[in-house]
NUVO-253442 format. One record per residue: residue in three letters; x, y, z of N, C-alpha, C, O in turn. Coordinates in steps of 0.2 Angstrom, whole numbers, plus 5000, padded with zeros to 4 digits. Layout:
# residues N
AlaXYZXYZXYZXYZ/...
END
This chain:
# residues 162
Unk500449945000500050005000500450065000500450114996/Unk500850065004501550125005501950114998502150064996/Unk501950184995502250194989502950244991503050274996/Unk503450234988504050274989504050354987503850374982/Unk504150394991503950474990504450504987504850534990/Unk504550504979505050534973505250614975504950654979/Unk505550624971505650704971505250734968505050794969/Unk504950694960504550714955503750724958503350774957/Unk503750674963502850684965502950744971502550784971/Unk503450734977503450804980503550864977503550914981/Unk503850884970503750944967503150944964503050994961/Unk502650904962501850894959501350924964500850954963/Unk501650904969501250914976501350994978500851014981/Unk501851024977502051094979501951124975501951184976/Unk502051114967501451144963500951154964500751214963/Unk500451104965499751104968499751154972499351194972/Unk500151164977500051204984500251274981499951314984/Unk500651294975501051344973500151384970499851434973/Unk499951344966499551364961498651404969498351454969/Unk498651344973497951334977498251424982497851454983/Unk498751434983499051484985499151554982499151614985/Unk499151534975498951604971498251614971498051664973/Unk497951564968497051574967496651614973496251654972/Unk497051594981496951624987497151704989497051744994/Unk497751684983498051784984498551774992498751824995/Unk498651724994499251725000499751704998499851674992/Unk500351715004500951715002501451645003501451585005/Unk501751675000502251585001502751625005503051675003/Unk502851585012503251615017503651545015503451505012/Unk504351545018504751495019504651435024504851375022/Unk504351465031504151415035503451385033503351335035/Unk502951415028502451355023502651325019502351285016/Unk503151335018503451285013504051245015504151205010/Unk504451235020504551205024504051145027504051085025/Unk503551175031503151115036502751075028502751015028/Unk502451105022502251065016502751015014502550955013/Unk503351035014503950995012503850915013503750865011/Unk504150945021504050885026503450845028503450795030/Unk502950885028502250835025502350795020502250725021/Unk502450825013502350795007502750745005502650705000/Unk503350735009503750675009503650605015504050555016/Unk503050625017503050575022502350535020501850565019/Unk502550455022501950415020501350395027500850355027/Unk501550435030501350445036500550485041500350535039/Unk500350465044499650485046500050545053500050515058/Unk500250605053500650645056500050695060499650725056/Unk500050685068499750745072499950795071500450805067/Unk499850845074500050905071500950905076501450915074/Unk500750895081501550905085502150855081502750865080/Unk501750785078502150765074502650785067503150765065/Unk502050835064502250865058502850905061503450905059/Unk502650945067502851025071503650995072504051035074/Unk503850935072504350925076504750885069505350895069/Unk504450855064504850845057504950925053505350925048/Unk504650965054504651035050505351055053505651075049/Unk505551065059505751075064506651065064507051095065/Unk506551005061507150985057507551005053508150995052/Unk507151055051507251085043507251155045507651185041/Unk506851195050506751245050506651255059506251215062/Unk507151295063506951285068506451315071506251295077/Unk506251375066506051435067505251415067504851445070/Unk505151375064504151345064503751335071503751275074/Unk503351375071503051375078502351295076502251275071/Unk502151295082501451245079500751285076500351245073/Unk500751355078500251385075500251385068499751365064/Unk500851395065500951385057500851335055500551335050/Unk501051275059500951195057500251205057499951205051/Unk499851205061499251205061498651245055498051215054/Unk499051315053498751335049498751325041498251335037/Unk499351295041499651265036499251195032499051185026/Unk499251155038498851075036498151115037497651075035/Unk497951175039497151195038497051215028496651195024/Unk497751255028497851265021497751225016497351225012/Unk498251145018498451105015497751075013497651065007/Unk497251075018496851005020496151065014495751035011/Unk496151125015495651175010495951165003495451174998/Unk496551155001496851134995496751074992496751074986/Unk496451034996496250954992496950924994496850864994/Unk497450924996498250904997498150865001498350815000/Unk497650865012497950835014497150815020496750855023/Unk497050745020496650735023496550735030497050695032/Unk496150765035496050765041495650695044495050685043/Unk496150655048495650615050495950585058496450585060/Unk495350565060495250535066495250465067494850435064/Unk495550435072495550365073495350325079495450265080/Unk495050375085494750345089494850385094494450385099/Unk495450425095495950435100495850535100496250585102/Unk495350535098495350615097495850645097495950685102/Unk496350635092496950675090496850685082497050635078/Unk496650735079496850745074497350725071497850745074/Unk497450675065497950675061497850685054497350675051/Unk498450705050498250715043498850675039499450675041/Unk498550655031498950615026498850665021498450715020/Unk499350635016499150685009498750635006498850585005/Unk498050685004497750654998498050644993498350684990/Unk497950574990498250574982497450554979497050514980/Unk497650624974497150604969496950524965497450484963/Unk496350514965496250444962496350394966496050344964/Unk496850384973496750354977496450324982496450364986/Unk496250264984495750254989496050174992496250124989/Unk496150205000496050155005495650135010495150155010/Unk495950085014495550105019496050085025496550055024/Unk495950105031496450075040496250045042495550045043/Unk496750005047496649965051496850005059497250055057/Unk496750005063497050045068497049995076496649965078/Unk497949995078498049965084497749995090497750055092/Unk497449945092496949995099497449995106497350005112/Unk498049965104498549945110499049995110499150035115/Unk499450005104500150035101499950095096500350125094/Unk499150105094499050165090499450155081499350195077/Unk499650095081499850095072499250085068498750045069/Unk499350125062498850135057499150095053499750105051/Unk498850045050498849995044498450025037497850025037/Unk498750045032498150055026498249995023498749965024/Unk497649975020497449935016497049915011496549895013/Unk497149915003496549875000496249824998496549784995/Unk495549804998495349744999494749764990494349814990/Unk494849734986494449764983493849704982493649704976/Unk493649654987493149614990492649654992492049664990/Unk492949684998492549755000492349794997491849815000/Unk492649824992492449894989491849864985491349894985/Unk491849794982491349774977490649764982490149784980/Unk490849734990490149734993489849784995489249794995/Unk490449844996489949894999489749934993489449984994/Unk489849924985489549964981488649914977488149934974/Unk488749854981488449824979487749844984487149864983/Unk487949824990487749854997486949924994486349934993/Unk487749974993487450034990486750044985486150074986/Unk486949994981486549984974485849954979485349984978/Unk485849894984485249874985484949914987484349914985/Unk485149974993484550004995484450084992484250134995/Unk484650084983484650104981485150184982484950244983/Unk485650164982485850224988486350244982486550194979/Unk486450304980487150324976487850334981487950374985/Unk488350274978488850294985489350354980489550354974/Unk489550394985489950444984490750424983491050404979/Unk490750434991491550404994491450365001490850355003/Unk491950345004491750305010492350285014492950275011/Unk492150295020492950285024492750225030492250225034/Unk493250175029493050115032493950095035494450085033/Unk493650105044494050095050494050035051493450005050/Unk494449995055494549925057494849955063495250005062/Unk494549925070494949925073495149865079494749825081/Unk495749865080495849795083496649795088496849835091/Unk496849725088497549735091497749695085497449655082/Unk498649735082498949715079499349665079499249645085/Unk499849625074500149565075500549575080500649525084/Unk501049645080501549645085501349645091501749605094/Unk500649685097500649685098500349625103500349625110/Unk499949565099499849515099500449475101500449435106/Unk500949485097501449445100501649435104501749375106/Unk501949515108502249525113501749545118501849575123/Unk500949505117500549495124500049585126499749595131/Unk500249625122500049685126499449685123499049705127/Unk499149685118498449685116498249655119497849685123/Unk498349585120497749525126497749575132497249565136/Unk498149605134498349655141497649705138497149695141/Unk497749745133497249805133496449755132496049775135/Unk496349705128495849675128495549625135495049595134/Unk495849635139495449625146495449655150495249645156/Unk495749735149495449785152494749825148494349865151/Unk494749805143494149835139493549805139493049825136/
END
């Protein structure tokens, strides 16, 4: 499911952001284009302190209100999805166009698994079709204890406290 993050596709991506930034009439500051960078290079489902502290690397100078405003930008651009997995932490990925997944989520260690099943995709369009439903788009969460997690015993640990 993880694709390798080229140079060619994060300059596609900061074009995209180059262009959705003129149409808006704002500026391209250095630290928006820093914390984009290090978004746009990462396959990753990234909280804000998480981005705040990869940006950071690059720019010491990036506070998290930018981070913050920034992935608001990104996420108004079509660039970068906001989502939730249970734990009321905002996280965001970059949208790719044409793309569709869906996750799995450790309820023990918090690792996000993507996944495609196109089993699934066929039931739930079929699903759709019975009760006459036009489906759009759809976001379909698993959640459970991971194999590592399993292995080394701490899920059965969180699954008998739960």
């Amino acid at each position: 499911m993880k694709f390798k993050v080229t140079d060619r596709i994060v300059d596609e991506r900061h074009r995209r952001l180059s262009e959705y930034i003129r149409e808006k009439q704002l500026k391209v500051t250095r630290q928006r284009t820093d914390i984009a960078d290090a978004f746009f290079r990462t396959n990753s489902h990234l909280s804000i302190e998480e981005l705040l502290e990869l940006a950071r690397r690059k720019n010491k100078r990036v506070g998290y209100a930018t981070v913050y405003r920034t992935l608001k930008l990104l996420t108004e651009a079509g660039l970068a999805n906001e989502r939730y997995f249970g734990d009321k932490v905002a996280r965001y990925e970059v949208n790719e166009r044409d793309e569709h997944h869906d996750h799995m989520v450790c309820l023990s260690c918090g690792k996000i698994i993507e996944f495609e099943n196109d089993d699934i995709e066929k039931l739930q369009a079929a699903s759709a079709r019975a009760q006459g439903f036009r489906l759009v788009r759809h976001r379909l969460e698993l959640y459970g204890i991971c194999r590592d997690c399993q292995t080394v015993g701490k899920g059965m640990q969180y699954l008998s406290e739960h």
